[in-house]
N, C-alpha and C positions, 0 to 999 in steps of 0.2 A: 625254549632253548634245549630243553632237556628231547622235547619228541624230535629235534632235528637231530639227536648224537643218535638216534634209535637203530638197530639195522634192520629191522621192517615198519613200515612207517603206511598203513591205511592213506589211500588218496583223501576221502573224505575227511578224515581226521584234520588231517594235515589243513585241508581248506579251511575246515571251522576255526582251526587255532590260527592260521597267516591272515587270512584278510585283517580281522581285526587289526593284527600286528605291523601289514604295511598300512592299513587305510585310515588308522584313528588312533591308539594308543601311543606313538609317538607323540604326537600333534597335540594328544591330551597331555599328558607328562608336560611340553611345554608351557602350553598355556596354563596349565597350574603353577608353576615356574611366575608368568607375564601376568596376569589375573587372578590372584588367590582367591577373590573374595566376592563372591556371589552377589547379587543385588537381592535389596529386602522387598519390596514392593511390586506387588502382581504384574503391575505392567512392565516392568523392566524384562518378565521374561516369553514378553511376545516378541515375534520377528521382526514387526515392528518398529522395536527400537532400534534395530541393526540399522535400518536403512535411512529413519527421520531422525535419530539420535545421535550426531557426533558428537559423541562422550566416553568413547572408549577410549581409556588412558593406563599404561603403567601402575597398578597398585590399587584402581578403584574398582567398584563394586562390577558384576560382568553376571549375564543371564544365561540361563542353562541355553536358550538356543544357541548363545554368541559364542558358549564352549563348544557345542556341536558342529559351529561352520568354521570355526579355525581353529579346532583338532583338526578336521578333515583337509583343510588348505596347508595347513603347518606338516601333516605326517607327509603329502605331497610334493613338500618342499622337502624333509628330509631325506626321503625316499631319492629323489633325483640327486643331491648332494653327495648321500653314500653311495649311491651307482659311481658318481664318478672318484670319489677317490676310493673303492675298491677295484678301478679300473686301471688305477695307477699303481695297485700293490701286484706284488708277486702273482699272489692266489687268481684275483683277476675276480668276475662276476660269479660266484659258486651259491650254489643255495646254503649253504652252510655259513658262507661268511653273509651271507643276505640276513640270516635269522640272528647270526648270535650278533651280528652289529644293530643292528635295527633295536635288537631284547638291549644292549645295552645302552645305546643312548635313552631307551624308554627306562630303564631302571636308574640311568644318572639323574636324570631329570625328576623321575619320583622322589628320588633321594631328598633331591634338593630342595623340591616341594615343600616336602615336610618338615624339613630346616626349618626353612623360610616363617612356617606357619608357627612351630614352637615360637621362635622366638618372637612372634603378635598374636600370645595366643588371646588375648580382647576381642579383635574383629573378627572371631569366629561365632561371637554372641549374637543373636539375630538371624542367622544362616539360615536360610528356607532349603526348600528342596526343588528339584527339577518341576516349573510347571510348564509342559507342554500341552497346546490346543489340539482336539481331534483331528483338524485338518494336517497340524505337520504332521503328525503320528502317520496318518494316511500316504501322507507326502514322503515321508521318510520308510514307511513301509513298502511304496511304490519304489522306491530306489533300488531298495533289497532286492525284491523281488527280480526287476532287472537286471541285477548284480547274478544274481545266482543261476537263472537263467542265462545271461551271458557264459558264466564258467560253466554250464554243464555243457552247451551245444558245443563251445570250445575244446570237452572231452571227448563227447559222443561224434564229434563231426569225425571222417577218414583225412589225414592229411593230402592233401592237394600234392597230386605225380608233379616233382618238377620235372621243364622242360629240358629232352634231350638235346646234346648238341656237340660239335665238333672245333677246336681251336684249332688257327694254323695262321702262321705269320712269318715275315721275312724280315729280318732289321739287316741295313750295310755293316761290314765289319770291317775295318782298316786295319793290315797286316802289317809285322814289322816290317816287309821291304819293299812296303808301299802298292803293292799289289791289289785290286779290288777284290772283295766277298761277299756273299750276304752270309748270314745267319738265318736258317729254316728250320720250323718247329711246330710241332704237329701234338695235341693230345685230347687223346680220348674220354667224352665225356657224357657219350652216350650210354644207354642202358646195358647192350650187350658191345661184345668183341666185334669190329671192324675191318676190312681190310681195304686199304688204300690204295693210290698211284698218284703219283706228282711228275709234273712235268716242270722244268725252268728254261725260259726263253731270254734270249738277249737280243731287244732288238728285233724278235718276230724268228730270229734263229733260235734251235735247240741245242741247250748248253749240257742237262743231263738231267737225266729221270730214273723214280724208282717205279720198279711196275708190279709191286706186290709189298705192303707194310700191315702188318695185322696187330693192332693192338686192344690190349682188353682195356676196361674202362679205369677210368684215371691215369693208364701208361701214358708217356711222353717219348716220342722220338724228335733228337736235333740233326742236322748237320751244316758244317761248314761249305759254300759251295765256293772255288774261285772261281772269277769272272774273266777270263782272258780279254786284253786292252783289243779292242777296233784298229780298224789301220788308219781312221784320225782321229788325233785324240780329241775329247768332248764327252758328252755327257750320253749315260749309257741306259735304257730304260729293260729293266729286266722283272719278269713276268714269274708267277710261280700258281700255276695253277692245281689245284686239288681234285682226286676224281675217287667214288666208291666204287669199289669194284663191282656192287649189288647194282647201280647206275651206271656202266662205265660211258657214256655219253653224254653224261651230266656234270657241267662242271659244279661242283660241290661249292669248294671255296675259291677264292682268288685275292693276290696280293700284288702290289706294285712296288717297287724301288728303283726312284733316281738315283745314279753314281756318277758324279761330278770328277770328269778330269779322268776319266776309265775308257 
């Protein structure tokens, strides 16, 4: 908690202190919480039992492996819970409220751990220590290794150019005096500054055009077009086509809108 208040803050650093913090220490704190109490007998702390053993309950004896795969299933679940109600708070997803929340449910949870344990302190008598077999050590070494490996090429890679591109669209718009419209809109979302030309047809007729729009990237241009009624009334098919002026032959975009009763 303390390295994320820092105002310079080592990438490395910061990796060795977070994984642990999202990928196990919650989940531990937990399960010390659900499990206080070790098993006494060598076998209990082979993988083994996890799988041929339904005997995992509330209160009873639990093997270092069994702590190892539900810290890690448990921190996953908490993980994805504070995402979402820090998605509902103001702050919203920040790495600062990721670390100090994450640091605090793992420090309530210790808290509580240790409560728990004062007050039985008897079945703490017996208590062995972690035995792990060469193979998970290897198996769980092999994990790492992937782990860590994943986050470096995910530093070292270039991020990936997104693609350039151009919106343009037309919605009908109904005036107060009942007259037809569309609504056209155009924004820029290419890499450099653009300049445009749009044409609007009704009906195969041209209703009005700009012949020069330049905008930089992220700009927006709208406008309101009205649609002058046919000489029978029915349904009006109007056209708005896009063109770059770098391509002026090429129609870029194109949009359609039916107006019913225009």
């Amino acid at each position: 908690m303390v390295w994320a208040l820092l105002p310079v803050r080592p990438l490395l650093v910061g990796m060795v202190l977070g994984i642990p913090l999202v990928f196990f220490l919650p989940g531990y704190a937990v399960t010390q919480v659900l499990f206080p109490w070790r098993s006494e007998g060598p076998r209990s702390a082979s993988s083994q039992s996890v799988i041929l053993g339904a005997r995992l309950k509330i209160g009873q004896p639990f093997s270092a492996v069994d702590y190892l795969v539900f810290s890690l299933g448990l921190s996953l679940v908490i993980d994805v819970i504070t995402g979402l109600l820090l998605n509902l708070l103001p702050g919203g997803l920040q790495w600062q409220s990721w670390t100090l929340s994450l640091a605090l449910v793992t420090e309530v949870f210790a808290l509580l751990a240790v409560f728990l344990r004062r007050r039985q302190p008897g079945k703490q008598k017996g208590v062995r220590g972690w035995h792990i077999s060469f193979k998970e050590y290897v198996l769980l070494g092999s994990a790492l290794v992937v782990v860590i490996l994943a986050l470096w090429l995910s530093i070292i890679r270039p991020p990936q150019p997104q693609p350039s591109f151009t919106q343009f669209w037309m919605l009908p718009s109904t005036q107060a005096n009942k007259s037809c419209a569309v609504h056209i809109g155009v924004q820029n979302f290419e890499t450099t500054a653009v300049s445009y030309r749009i044409q609007v047809t009704r009906d195969g007729m041209q209703v009005t055009s700009w012949l020069s729009i330049t905008l930089v990237p992220q700009q927006e241009w709208d406008r309101l077009v009205p649609i002058s009624p046919g000489v029978a009334s029915g349904d009006a098919v109007v056209d708005a086509r896009l063109f770059r002026l770098d391509q002026p032959e090429t129609v870029y975009r194109e949009v359609h809108v039916t107006l019913h009763n225009c």
